[in-house]
C-alpha positions in Angstrom: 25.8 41.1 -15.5 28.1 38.2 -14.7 31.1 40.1 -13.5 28.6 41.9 -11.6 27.2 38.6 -9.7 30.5 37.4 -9.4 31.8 40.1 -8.0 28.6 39.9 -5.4 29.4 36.3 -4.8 32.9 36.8 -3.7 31.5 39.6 -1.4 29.0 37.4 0.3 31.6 34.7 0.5 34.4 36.3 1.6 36.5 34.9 -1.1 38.8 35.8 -4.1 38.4 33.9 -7.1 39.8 34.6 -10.4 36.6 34.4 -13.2 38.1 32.8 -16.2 37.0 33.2 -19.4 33.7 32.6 -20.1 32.1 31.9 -23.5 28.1 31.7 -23.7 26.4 29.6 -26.8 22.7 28.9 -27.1 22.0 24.9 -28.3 19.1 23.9 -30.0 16.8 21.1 -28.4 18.2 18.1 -30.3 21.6 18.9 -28.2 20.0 19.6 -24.9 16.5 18.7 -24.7 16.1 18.4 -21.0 18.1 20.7 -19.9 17.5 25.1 -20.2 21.3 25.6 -19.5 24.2 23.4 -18.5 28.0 24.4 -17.6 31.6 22.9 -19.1 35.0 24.2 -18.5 34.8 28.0 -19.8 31.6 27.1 -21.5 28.1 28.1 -20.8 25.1 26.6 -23.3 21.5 28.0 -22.9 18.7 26.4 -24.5 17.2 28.2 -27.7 14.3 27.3 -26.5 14.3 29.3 -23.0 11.7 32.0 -22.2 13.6 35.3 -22.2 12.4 36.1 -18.8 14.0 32.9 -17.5 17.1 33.6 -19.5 19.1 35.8 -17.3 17.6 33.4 -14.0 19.7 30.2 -16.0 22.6 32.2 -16.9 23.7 33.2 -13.3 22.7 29.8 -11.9 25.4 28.2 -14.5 27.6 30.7 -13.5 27.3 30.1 -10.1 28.3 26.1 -11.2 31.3 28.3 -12.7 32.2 29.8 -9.6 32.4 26.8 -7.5 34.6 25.1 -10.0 36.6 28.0 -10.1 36.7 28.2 -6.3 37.1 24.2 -5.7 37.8 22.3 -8.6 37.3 18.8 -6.8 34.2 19.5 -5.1 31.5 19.2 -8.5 32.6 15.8 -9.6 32.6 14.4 -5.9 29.3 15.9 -5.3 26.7 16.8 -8.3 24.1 17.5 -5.7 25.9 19.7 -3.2 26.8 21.4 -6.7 23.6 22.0 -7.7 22.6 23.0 -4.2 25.2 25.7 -4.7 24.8 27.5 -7.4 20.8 26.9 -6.9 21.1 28.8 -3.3 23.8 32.1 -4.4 22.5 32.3 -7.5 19.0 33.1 -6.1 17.2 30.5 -8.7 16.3 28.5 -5.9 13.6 31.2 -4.9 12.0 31.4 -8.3 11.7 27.6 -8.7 10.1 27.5 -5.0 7.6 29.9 -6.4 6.2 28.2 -9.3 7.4 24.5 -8.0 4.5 22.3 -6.6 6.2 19.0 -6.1 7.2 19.3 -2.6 4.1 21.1 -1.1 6.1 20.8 2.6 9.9 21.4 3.2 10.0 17.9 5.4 9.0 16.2 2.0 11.9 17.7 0.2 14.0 17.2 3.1 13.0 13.5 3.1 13.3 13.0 -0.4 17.0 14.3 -0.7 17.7 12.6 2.7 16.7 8.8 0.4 18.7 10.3 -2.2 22.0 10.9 -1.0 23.5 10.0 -4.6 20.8 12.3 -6.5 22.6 13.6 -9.9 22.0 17.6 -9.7 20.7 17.4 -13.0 17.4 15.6 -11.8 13.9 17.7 -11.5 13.3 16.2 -8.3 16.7 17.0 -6.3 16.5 20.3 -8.2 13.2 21.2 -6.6 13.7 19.5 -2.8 16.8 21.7 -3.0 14.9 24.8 -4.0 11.8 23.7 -1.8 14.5 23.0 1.4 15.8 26.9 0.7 12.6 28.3 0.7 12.3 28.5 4.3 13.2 31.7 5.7 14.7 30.5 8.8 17.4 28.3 7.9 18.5 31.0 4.7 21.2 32.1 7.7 21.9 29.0 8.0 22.5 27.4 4.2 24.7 30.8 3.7 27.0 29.7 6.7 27.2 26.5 5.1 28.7 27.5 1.6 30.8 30.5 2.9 32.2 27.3 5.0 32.7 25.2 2.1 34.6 27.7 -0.5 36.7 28.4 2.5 37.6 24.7 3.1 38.8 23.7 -0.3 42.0 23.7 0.5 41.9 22.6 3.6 43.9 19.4 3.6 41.2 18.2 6.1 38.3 18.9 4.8 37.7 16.1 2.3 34.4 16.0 0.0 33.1 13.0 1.8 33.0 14.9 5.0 31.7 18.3 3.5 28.9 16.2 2.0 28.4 14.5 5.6 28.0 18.1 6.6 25.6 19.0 3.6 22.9 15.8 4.6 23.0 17.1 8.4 22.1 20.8 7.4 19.2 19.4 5.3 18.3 17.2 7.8 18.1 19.9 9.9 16.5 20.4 13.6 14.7 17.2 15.3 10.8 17.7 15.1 8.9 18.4 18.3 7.5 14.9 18.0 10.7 12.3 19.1 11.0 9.5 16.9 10.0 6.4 18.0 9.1 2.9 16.0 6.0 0.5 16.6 6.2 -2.4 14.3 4.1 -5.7 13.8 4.6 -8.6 11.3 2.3 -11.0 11.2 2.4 -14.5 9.2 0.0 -14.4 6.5 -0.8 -17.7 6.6 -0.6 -19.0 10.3 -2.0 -15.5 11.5 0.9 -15.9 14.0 3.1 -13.1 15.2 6.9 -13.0 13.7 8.1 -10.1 15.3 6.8 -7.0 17.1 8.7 -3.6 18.5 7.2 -0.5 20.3 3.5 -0.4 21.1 2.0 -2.6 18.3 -1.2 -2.3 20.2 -1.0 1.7 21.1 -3.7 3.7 19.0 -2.5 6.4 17.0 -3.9 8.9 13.8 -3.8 6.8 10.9 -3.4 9.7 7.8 -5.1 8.0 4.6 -4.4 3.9 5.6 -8.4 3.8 5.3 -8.8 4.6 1.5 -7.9 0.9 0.1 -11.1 -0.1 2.1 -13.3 2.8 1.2 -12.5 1.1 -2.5 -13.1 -2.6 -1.5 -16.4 -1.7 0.1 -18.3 1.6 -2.1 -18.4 0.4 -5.5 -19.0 4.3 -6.8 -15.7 5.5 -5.9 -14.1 3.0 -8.6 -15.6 5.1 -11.0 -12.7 7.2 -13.2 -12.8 11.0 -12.6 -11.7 14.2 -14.2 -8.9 16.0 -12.4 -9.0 19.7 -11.5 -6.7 22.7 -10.4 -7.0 22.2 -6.7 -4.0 22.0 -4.5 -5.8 18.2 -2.8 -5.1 17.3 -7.1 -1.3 17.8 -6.6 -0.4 14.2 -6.0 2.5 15.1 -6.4 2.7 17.0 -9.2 -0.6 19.1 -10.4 -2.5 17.1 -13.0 -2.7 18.1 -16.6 -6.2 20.2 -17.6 -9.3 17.3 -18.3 -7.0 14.5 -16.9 -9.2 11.6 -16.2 -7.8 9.9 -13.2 -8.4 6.1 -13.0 -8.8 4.4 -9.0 -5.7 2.3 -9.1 -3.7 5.8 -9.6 -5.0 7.6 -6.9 -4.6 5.0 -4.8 -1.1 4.3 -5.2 -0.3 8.3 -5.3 -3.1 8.8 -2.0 -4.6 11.3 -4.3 -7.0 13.3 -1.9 -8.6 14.9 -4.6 -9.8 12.3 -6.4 -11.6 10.8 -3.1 -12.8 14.7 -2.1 -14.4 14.8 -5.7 -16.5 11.6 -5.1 -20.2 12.3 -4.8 -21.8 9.4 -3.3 -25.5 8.1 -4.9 -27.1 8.2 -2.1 -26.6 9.4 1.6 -26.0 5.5 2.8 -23.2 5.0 0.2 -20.5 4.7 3.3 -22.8 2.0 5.3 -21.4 -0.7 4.3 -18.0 0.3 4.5 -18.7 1.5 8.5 -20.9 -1.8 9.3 -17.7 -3.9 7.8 -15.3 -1.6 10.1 -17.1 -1.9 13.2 -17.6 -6.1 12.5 -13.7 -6.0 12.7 -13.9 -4.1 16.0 -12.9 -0.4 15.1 -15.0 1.7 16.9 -16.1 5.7 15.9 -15.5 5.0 12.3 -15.3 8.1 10.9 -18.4 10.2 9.2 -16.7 12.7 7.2 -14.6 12.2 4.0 -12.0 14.5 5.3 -11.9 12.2 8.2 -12.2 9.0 5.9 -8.9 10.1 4.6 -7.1 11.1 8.0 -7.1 14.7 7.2 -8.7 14.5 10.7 -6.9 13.3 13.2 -9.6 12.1 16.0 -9.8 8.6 14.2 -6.8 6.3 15.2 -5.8 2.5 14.9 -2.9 0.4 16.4 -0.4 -1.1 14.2 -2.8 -4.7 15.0 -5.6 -3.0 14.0 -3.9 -2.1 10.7 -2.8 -5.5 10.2 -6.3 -7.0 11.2 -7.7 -4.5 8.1 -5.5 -5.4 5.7 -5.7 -9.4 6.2 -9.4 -8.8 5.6 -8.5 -6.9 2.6 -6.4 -9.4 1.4 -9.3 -12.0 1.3 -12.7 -9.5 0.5 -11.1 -7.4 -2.7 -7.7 -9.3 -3.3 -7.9 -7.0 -6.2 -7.0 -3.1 -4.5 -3.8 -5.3 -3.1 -2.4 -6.3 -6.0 -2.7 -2.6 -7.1 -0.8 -1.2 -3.8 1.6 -3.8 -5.5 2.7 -0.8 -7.6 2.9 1.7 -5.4 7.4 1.4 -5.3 7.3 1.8 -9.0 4.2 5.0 -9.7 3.2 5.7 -6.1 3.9 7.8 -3.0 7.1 5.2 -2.8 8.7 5.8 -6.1 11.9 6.5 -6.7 13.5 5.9 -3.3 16.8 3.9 -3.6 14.4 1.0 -1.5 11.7 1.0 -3.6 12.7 -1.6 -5.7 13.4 -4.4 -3.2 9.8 -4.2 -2.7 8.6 -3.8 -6.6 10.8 -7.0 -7.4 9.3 -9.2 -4.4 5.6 -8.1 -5.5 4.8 -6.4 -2.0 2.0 -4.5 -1.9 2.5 -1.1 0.1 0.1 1.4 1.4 1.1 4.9 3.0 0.2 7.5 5.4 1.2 10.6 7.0 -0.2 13.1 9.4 1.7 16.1 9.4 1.2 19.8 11.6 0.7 23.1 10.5 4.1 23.4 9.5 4.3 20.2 7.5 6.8 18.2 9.7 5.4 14.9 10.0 3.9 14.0 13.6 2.8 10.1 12.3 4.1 7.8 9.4 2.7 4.8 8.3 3.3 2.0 5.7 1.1 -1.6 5.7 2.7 -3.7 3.5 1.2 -7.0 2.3 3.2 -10.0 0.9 2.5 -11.7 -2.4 -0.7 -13.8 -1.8 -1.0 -17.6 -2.3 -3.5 -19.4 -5.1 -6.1 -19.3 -1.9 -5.3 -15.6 -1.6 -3.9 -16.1 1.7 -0.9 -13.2 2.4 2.4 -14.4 2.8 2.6 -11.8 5.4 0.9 -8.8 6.9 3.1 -5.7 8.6 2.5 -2.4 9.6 5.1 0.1 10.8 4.4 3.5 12.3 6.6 6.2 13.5 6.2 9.6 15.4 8.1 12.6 14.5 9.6 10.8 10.5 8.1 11.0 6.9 7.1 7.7 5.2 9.7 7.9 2.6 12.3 7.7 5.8 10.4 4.7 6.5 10.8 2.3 4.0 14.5 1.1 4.3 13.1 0.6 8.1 10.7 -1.7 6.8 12.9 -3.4 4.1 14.9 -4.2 7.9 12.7 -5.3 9.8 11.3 -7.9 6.6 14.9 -9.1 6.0 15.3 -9.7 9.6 11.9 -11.5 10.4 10.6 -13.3 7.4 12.3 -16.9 6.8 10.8 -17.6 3.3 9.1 -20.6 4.9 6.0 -18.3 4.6 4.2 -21.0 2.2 1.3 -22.9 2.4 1.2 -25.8 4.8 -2.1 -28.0 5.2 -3.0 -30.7 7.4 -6.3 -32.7 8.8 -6.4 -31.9 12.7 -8.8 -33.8 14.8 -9.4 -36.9 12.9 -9.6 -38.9 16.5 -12.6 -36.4 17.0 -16.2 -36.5 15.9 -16.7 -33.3 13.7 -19.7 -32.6 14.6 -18.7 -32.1 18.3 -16.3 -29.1 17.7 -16.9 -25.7 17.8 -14.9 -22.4 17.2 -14.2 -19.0 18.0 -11.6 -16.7 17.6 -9.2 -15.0 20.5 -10.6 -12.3 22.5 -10.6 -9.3 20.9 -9.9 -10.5 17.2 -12.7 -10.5 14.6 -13.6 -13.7 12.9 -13.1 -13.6 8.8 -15.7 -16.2 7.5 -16.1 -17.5 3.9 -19.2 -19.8 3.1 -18.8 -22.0 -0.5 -17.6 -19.9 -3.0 -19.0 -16.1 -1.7 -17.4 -13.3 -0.1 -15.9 -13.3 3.0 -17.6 -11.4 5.3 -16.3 -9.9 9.1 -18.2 -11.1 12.5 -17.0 -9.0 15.6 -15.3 -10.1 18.0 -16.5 -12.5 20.6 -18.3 -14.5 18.1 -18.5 -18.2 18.8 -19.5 -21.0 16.6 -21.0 -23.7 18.1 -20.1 -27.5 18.2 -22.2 -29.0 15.1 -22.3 -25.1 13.7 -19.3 -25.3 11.1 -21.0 -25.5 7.8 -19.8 -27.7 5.0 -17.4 -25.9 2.2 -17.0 -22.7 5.5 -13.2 -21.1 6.2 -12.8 -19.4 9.2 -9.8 -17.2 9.8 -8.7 -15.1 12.8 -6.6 -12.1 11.5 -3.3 -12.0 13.7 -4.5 -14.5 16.4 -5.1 -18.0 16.6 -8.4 -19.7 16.2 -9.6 -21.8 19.7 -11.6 -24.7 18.6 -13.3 -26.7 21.2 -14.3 -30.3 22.0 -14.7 -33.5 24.5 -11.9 -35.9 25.3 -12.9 -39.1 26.0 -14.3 -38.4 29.3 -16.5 -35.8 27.9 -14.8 -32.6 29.6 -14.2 -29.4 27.2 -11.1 -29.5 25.9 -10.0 -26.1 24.3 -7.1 -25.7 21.9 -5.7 -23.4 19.6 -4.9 -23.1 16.2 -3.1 -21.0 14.4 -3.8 -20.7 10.4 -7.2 -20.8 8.1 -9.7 -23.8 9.5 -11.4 -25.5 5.9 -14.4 -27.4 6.9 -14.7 -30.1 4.1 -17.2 -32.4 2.8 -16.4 -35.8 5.5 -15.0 -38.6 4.1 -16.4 -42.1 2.6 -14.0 -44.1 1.5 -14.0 -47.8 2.8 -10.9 -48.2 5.4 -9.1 -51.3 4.1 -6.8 -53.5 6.8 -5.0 -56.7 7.1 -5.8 -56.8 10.6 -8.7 -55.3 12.9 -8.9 -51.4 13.3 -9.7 -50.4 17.2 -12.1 -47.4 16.6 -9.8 -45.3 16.9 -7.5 -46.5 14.3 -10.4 -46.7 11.8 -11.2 -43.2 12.7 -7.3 -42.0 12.1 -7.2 -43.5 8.8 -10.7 -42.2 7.1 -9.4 -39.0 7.9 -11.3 -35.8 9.4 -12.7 -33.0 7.4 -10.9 -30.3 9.4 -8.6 -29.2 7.6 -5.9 -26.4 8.3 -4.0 -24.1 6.0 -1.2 -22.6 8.3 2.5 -21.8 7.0 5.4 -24.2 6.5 6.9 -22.7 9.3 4.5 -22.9 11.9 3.2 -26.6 10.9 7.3 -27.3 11.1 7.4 -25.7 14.7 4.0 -27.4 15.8 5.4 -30.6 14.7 8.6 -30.5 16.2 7.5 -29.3 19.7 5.0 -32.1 19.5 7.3 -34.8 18.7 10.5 -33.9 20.8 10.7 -30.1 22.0 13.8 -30.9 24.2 15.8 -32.0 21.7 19.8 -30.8 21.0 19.9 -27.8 18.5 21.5 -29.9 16.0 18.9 -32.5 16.1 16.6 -30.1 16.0 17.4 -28.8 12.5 17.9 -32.1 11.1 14.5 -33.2 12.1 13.2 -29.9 10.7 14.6 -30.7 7.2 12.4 -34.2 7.2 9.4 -32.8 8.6 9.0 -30.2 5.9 10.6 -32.5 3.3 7.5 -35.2 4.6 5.2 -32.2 4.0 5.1 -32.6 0.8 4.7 -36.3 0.1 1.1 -37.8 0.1 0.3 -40.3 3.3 -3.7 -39.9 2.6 -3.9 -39.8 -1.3 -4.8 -36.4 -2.4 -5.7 -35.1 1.3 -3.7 -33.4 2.7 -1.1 -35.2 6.1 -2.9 -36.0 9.5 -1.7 -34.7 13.1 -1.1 -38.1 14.4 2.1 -40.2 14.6 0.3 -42.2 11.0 1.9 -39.3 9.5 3.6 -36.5 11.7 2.0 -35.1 15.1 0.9 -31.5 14.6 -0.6 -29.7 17.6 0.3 -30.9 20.4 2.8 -27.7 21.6 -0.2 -26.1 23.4 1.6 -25.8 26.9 5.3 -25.3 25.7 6.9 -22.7 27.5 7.8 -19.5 25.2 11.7 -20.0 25.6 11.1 -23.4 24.5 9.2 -22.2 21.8 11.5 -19.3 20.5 14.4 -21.6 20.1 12.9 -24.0 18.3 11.9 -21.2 16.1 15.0 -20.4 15.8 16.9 -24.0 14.7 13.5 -23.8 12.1 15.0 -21.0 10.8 18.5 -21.4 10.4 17.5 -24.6 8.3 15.5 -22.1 5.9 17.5 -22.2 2.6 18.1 -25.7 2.9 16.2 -28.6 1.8 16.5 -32.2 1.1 16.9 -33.0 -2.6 14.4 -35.3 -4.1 15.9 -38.6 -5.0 15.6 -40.0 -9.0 11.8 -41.7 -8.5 10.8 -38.4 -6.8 10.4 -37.4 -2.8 9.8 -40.4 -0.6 8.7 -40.3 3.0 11.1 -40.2 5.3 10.6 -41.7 8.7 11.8 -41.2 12.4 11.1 -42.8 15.5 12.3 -41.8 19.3 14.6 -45.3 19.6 16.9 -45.6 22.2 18.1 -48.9 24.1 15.8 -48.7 27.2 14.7 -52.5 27.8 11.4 -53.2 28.4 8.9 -56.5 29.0 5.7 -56.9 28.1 2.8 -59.6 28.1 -0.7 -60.0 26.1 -2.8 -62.9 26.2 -3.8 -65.4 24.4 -7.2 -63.9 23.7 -5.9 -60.3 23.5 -3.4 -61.6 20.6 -5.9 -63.5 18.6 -8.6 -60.4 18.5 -5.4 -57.8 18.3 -4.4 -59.9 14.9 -7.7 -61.4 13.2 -6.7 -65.3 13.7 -8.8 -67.7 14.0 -7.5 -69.3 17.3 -4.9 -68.3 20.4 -1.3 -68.6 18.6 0.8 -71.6 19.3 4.2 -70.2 17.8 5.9 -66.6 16.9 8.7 -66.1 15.4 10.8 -62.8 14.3 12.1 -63.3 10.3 15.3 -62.1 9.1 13.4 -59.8 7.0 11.8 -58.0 9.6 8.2 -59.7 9.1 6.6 -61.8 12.4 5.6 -65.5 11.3 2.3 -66.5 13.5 1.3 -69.7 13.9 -2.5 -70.0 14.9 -3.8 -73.2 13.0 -2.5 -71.6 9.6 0.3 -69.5 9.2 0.6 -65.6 8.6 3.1 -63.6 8.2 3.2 -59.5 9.4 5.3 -56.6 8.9 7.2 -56.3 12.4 5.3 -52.4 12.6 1.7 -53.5 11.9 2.7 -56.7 14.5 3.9 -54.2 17.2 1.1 -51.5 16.7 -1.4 -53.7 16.8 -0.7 -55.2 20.2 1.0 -51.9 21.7 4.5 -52.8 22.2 7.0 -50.1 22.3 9.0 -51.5 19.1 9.3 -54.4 17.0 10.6 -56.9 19.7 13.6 -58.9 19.9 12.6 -61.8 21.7 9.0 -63.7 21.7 7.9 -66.2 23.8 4.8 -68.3 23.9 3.7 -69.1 27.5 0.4 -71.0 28.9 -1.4 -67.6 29.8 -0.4 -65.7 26.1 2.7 -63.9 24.8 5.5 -62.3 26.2 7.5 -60.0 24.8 11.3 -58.1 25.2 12.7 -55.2 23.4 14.6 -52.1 23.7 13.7 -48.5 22.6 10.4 -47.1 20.9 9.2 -46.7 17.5 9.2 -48.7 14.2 12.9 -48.9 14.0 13.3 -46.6 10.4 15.0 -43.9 9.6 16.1 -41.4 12.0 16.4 -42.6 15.3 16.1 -39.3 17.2 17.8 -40.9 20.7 20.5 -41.9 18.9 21.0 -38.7 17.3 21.2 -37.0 20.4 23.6 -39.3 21.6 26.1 -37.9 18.5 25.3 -34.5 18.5 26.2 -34.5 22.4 29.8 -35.8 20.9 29.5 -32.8 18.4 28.0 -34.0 15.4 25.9 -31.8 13.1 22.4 -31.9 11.7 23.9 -32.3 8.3 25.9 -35.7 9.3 23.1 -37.1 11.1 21.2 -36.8 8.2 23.3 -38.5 5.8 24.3 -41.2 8.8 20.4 -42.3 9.1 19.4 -41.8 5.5 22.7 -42.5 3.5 22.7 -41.3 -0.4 20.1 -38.0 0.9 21.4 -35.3 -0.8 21.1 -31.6 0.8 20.6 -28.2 -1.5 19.1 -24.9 -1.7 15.4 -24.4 -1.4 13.6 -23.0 -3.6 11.4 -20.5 -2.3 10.3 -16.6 -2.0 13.3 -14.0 -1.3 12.0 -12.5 2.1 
């Protein structure tokens, strides 16, 4: 039988090739007990344990590994797969396995799985069947036998090396572009901000969404939780086909999209999907589907946009944290296993969800992944993203997606809270989110629940202990300015209404109302990322800045972050501690490169000295002279004393002596803010009608003087320098933070 085969397989190949000696043993299973047969040098072993009408299928296929040695020694040690492919295909064992293999139900899957496995051992089940799934179709058979007449003949060619033939072997099995033309739409959202981090294609086109709905479907109908029996239906094959009386729990069809085990559902009563399509349409999808089929995108009239998808998820995230964090495993036992990508995304703890819509053939026509980043102790995401392609499998995906995350997270996805609007009377502002985004709202300690969009909250409306959330757009809170016109500006992050301060304000001197309102605080408080709040702050405080002082005042704002200014509350948006919000109008150039110098300061961050993290301050500076006068009157109120000073004098040690029938002494920053000047000045003089002042500059005079340090930088200094030149013994290192 073998000579005869060989014989055959020279014929087809057009080759000569001496068959050498050939000796065949049967093993027992201690010595091979995953393999039926395997091939050495002159050597054939069969497992004892093979079925005899397998036996004389295994003995040609490791005869065909045989030939090929034979024929080009170099070629099975260079290449284990295109081995295997080989004697799988001439042999003709490649059409059995297709027969009674289930793994790869269409050709594009096997063709996408050996395509993310370049490196696959032939030895492996999986390469073994995508190899005999990939042959299986009739019309590239002319094709494949093309292919290894081509490669016998080449093995002496000189030019021909292995590296190129197996270049040649990954284009055949990639094979003919699908009628669909690939193209990429992509959105990544910050978890935590809501704010955009990068976008590609048409994040807002609608397209079929394949089975991205069933992690809701869990979050929202409690039956289909329950565990179920698995039967011999092809929708059970996830991948493989289950064995008899296997009880399937929720978290594993999940992660494997197991249609089956959602088809098999019957609901208690005909309203069991209501609350599921009430919660859909509250987060402004529209014709939710009716059908399971369509449920699961085995229908393809439903579609979402990549926003949409991202607007689901963050709503997921927050309403059943619990279905995320078991997407979490889909790299390591889900429709994502085993790729060479898969675990970059297992390590990081990302949370991944598939889908694919496929035509009668198989080929793919839509891929999808959502991926969701390791959540924060509020259960805020780190990040939200989904990617969709036309015309590519979801397995071809995921290094796509690995990209993308490499290239637009900056690990400054963390928590970041601050108190906005502490100049303004809570009761007086009101909310809303975007147009078109839903509104995510969280009362006390209950469930979050989904209002559609166009929902406003009144001024006064904000209850006590309430979040509010817009999921991938910023939150547009309202109120009067002083004059009492509307005044509408946006936020992006989680607003946390809290309980309103009642601590006493302690002074030295007399608060303005204002002042006294700044320091008690406001019960508004944001949760927005480290790298938004660092942006906010910086295009508030000096958004034309050099580069270089640009990411030297990034490092103190986020190492300021995390030192207390209010007690336990978190830091105010004022210049007590460092302004936040005040960027509404900056142009988007401006913007992006500010971004930008945030970035590139990422993995660095200022080392906390011996007695911990201390504040560390700034002020604009500069030389500018200036003049100014108060009055008597003006002085004595501005200060508390008891009557119109008669002598003020600057100390060496920075502190104002006033004389005003007894003698007090101020810190030169609570002297200066008090009465307005621009900085501590340098000369005072007491005249008949008050006080007169000269100075140069503005600010308190500490710490980084942010003039100055655009002064050096324009000579070529770096942020580094400036940092140790204003705030000498600081220390720079690594961050610690999250991997992106």
């Amino acid at each position: 039988m073998l000579r005869a085969a060989w014989a055959d397989w020279e014929a087809r190949l057009g080759v000569s090739v001496t068959m050498p000696p050939l000796t065949v043993e049967v093993s027992d299973l201690e010595a091979m007990p995953h393999d039926l047969g395997r091939t050495r040098a002159g050597r054939i072993e069969l497992n004892q344990m093979l079925p005899a009408d397998a036996a004389d299928r295994v003995l040609l296929h490791e005869a065909a590994h045989q030939f090929l040695q034979a024929s080009c020694p170099a070629l099975p040690a260079a290449s284990p797969l295109l081995a295997e492919a080989f004697a799988l295909f001439i042999s003709g064992d490649a059409a059995d396995r297709a027969l009674s293999g289930t793994r790869f139900v269409y050709a594009s899957l096997a063709r996408d799985w050996l395509l993310a496995n370049p490196a696959a051992r032939g030895t492996e089940r999986a390469a073994q069947d995508a190899l005999s799934r990939l042959f299986a179709e009739a019309e590239t058979r002319e094709d494949w036998e093309a292919f290894f007449v081509g490669v016998v003949h080449s093995c002496h060619d000189a030019g021909q090396s292995a590296a190129r033939t197996r270049e040649e072997f990954l284009a055949l099995v990639r094979g003919h572009p699908s009628e669909v033309p690939a193209k990429l739409d992509f959105l990544l959202v910050d978890g935590l901000s809501q704010g955009t981090l990068a976008s590609e294609g048409q994040p807002t086109g609608r397209f079929p969404t394949g089975s991205i709905l069933k992690p809701s479907l869990l979050a929202m109908v409690p039956g289909l939780m329950e565990p179920r029996s698995a039967r011999a239906t092809a929708a059970w094959h996830c991948p493989e086909p289950p064995s008899p009386g296997e009880v399937w729990t929720w978290q594993r069809a999940l992660v494997r999209s197991c249609n089956g085990f959602f088809l098999d559902f019957v609901p208690a009563s005909p309203d069991a999907f209501a609350p599921w399509e009430e919660e859909l349409r509250r987060l402004g999808l529209q014709d939710v589907p009716a059908t399971m089929e369509g449920r699961l995108g085995l229908r393809t009239d439903f579609t979402l946009s990549p926003l949409e998808v991202v607007r689901l998820f963050s709503w997921l995230c927050r309403r059943a944290p619990f279905v995320v964090d078991a997407l979490a495993q889909t790299p390591r036992d889900g429709t994502l296993a085993g790729l060479p990508d898969a675990s970059w995304f297992l390590a990081r703890g990302i949370s991944l969800k598939t889908g694919t819509v496929r035509n009668v053939r198989g080929e793919p026509l839509h891929a999808w992944i959502a991926a969701v980043g390791p959540r924060e102790l509020d259960g805020s995401p780190s990040f939200v993203t989904a990617l969709h392609a036309t015309g590519r499998a979801t397995s071809a995906l995921l290094p796509e997606l690995r990209h993308r995350l490499e290239q637009g997270l900056t690990g400054l996805e963390q928590s970041a809270r601050v108190q906005i609007l502490g100049l303004v009377r809570p009761g007086s502002v009101g909310l809303a989110c975007e147009a078109g985004a839903p509104l995510l709202v969280r009362t006390g300690g209950g469930d979050w629940r989904a209002e559609p969009p166009g929902t406003e909250v009144p001024p006064g409306t904000p209850a006590e202990g309430s979040t509010y959330v817009c999921p991938a757009d910023a939150l547009v809170l309202t109120f009067p300015d002083a004059s009492g016109h509307e005044v509408r500006r946006r936020y992006w992050g989680a607003l946390h209404v809290e309980s309103p301060t009642e601590n006493e304000v302690f002074s030295s001197v007399p608060l303005r109302a204002k002042s006294a309102r700044a320091r008690l605080g406001s019960p508004l408080v944001l949760t927005t990322s480290e790298a938004s709040y660092t942006v906010s702050s910086l295009l508030s405080e000096l958004p034309n800045a050099h580069y270089e002082t640009l990411k030297a005042l990034a490092l103190v704002v986020r190492n300021n972050l995390r030192v207390a200014r209010h007690g336990e509350r978190p830091l105010c948006d004022t210049t007590h501690c460092q302004l936040f919000g005040h960027d509404e109008d900056v142009p988007a150039w401006q913007r992006r490169r500010v971004r930008d110098a945030v970035a590139q300061t990422a993995n660095i961050a200022i080392v906390p000295g011996v007695e911990g993290r201390s504040w560390l301050p700034f002020f604009l500076g500069g030389d500018t002279p200036w003049h100014e006068a108060r009055s008597g009157p003006a002085v004595e109120e501005a200060l508390g004393l008891a009557q119109t000073p008669t002598c003020v004098t600057r100390e060496g040690d920075g502190t104002v002596e006033v004389v005003a029938g007894s003698v007090a002494h101020f810190p030169c920053e609570v002297f200066r803010n008090q009465l307005r000047l621009p900085s501590c000045p340098d000369r005072i003089v007491v005249t008949t009608r008050g006080l007169e002042f000269d100075g140069r500059g503005e600010g308190h005079g500490a710490g980084l003087d942010l003039t100055a340090a655009e002064a050096l930088v324009a000579q070529g200094v770096n942020h580094r320098t400036l940092l140790q030149r204003f705030y000498p013994g600081l220390s720079l290192g690594s961050a610690d933070r999250r991997n992106p």
